[in-house]
C-alpha positions, 0 to 999 in steps of 0.5 A: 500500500502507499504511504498516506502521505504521498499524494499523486496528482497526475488525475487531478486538476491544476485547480486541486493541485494548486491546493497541494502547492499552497503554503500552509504554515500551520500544518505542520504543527497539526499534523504534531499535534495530532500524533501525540494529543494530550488528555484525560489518559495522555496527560504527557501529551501536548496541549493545544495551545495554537488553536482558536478553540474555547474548550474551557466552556465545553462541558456548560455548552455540552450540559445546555445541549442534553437538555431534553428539549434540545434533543428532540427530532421532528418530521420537519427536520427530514425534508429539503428546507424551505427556506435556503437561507436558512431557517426563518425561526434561527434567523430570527432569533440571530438577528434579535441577539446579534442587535442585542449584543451589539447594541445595534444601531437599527435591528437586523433584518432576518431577511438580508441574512444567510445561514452556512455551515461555518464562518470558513464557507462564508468567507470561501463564498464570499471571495468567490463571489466577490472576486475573479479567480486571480483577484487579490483581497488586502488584509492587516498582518499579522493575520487569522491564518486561515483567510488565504487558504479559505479565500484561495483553494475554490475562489482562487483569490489571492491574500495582499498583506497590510504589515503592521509594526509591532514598534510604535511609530515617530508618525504617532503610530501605536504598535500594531495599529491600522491607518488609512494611510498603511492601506493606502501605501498597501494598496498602491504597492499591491497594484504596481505589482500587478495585482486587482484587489476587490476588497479589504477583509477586517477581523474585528475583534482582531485575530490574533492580537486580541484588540477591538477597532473603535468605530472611528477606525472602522469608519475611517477604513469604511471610507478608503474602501468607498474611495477605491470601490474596494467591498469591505467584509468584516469576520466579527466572529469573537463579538461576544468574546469581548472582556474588558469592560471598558472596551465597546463593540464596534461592530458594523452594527452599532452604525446606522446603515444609510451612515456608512460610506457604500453600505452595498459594499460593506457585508458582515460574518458572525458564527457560533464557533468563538463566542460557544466554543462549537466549531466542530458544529458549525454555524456561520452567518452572512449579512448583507445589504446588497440585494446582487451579493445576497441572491448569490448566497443563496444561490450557493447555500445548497453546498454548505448547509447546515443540518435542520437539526441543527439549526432548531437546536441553536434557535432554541438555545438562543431564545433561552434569554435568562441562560444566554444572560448567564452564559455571556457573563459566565464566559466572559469571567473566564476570559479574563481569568484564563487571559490573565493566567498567561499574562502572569506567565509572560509577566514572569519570563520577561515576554512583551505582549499586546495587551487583550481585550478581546477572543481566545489569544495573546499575541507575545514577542518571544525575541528575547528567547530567540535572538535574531528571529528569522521563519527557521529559527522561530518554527525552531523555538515551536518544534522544542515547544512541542517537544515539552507538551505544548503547541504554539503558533509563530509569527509565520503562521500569520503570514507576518514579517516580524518573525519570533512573536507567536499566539497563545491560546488561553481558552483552556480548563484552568487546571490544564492551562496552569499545566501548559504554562510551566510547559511553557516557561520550562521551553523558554528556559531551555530552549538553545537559540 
């Protein structure tokens, strides 16, 4: 038999094989990670500590989902369904809580709304209909690692970094901070390469640095994409994996629609992977105002749909107003725990970090550990971290150009979390750059 990782492409097409080309940096960590997984019976195994997943809220959202009436299957759910865009009930019941939580400046409207399984699909769908094969789609950097494979592999569009520094600039530029006038420069570089862009994606709040745009940034990239007749798609996937009191949603919907610059270019995803800590039931919704881009989503929901089953289960945890109440204060308070956690830790090993507000992460400089960081010698520092028990990101994971910085994901039962980051610090220690 042939070995599982030999992969003949001579009856596929360039398409598929372009797929195989594809540089995807985080494979590698989890094909690691896979072979040696740590749990209850594995505990020298290596902890996760490199994917966007809230496991420490799995056994409230397990307990919310054996309720009774969770579980229970009607003949409604058996037929095609009736409604492509999803179920009119869930988009209800979405569109009251996302202009609940966001505080949304008008309530959403159901019908402008589409229903897919996943935020990935979203976003493949999106650029596909959005773009030609061979357009590009600008993004800050670092970046959600998953955007130039998920926007490439069908739609064949290609992913232009906007570099952020991670130094604050003489221009009163803070670390990491997106202005007009780095799109401006990204966007003018990236046509005199010979590139067409079609379109900004934003990830709000931030992935990986945990930090949320305020709505003067959002109106502001809002009106360079309305300049360039660029479609602005924001992922706003974490909005409810907001911790900081003192930081408030910036969500598209805290604008009134006719405020925005070119509302017929400016589309919205949400999902229930991040803020329930579901990805493995996955949940993703688009929202538009374009009557042209809408049409087009329903037209390819056929391919990503999500199990009817599903769907009626997810309606009725979000009607569950009193739970949901307790939910998002349950999960927020342990946010800020587990996030506070490994601050303490890179507080102790001398690692700057951005400080969060928001999501699953820290984004953290582990220079000091590895002098004169380059893409080998920070995969390096990753590969001895595994060898401890522990995964993390590196920069180039994020398709960043400052290498030796690396994401590190909180959102474990504390117990295992307090676990990894003696891992973490004993890497650190003995790692030999």
């Amino acid at each position: 038999m042939a070995s599982s990782n030999f992969v003949s492409t001579d009856a596929i097409s360039q398409r598929a094989r372009n797929m195989f080309a594809f540089d995807f940096p985080l494979k590698i960590l989890f094909e690691k990670m896979t072979e040696n997984p740590y749990h209850e019976d594995n505990k020298d195994g290596i902890i996760n500590l490199s994917t966007a997943y809230n496991e420490a809220v799995k056994d409230v959202i397990t307990e919310k989902f054996n309720q009774q009436e969770l579980k229970k299957w009607d003949s409604s759910m058996l037929p095609y369904p009736s409604h492509c865009q999803g179920a009119a009930c869930m988009r209800k019941v979405i569109a009251e809580f996302l202009s609940a939580e966001t505080n949304a400046a008008q309530g959403l409207d159901p019908e402008k709304m589409v229903i897919m399984a996943g935020v990935t699909p979203v976003i493949n769908v999106m650029a596909f209909i959005l773009c030609n094969p061979g357009d590009t789609v600008l993004t800050p950097s670092p970046m959600y690692g998953g955007i130039p494979r998920d926007i490439k592999y069908q739609a064949e569009v290609n992913t232009y970094p906007v570099y952020l520094s991670s130094k604050a600039e003489p221009d009163g530029r803070e670390p990491y901070e997106l202005t007009v006038q780095l799109l401006e420069e990204a966007l003018e570089k990236a046509k005199q390469e010979g590139h067409k862009v079609k379109a900004l994606i934003l990830v709000n709040p931030f992935n990986p640095c945990g930090t949320v745009y305020t709505r003067q940034q959002i109106m502001e990239y809002l009106k360079f994409c309305h300049k360039h007749s660029l479609h602005c798609v924001i992922d706003e996937i974490y909005n409810c994996s907001i911790y900081d009191n003192s930081v408030q949603s910036s969500s598209i919907f805290t604008f009134n629609p006719d405020d925005l610059p070119d509302k017929d270019r400016t589309h919205v995803l949400w999902g229930m992977a991040k803020d329930f800590g579901m990805p493995g039931s996955p949940v993703g919704v688009a929202y538009t105002w374009n009557p042209s881009v809408l049409a087009a989503l329903i037209a390819l929901v056929d391919f990503y749909q999500v199990p009817l089953f599903l769907q009626i289960a997810v309606t009725k945890v979000l009607k569950d107003k009193e739970w949901l109440k307790w939910y998002l204060s349950t999960q927020k308070s342990m946010l800020l725990e587990s996030s506070n956690i490994v601050q303490e830790t890179l507080d102790e090993l001398g690692v700057q970090y951005v400080k969060p507000a928001a999501g699953l992460f820290l984004w953290a400089d582990f220079r000091k550990f590895i002098p004169n960081a380059t893409k080998e010698s920070e995969m390096a520092f990753s590969m001895h971290c595994l060898d401890n028990g522990i995964a993390i990101a590196p920069a180039s994971s994020f398709y960043y150009n400052e290498y030796g910085w690396a994401r590190i994901i909180h959102t474990l039962p504390k117990e295992i979390l307090i676990k990894a980051m003696k891992r973490l610090k004993a890497s650190c220690r003995s790692f030999q750059g």
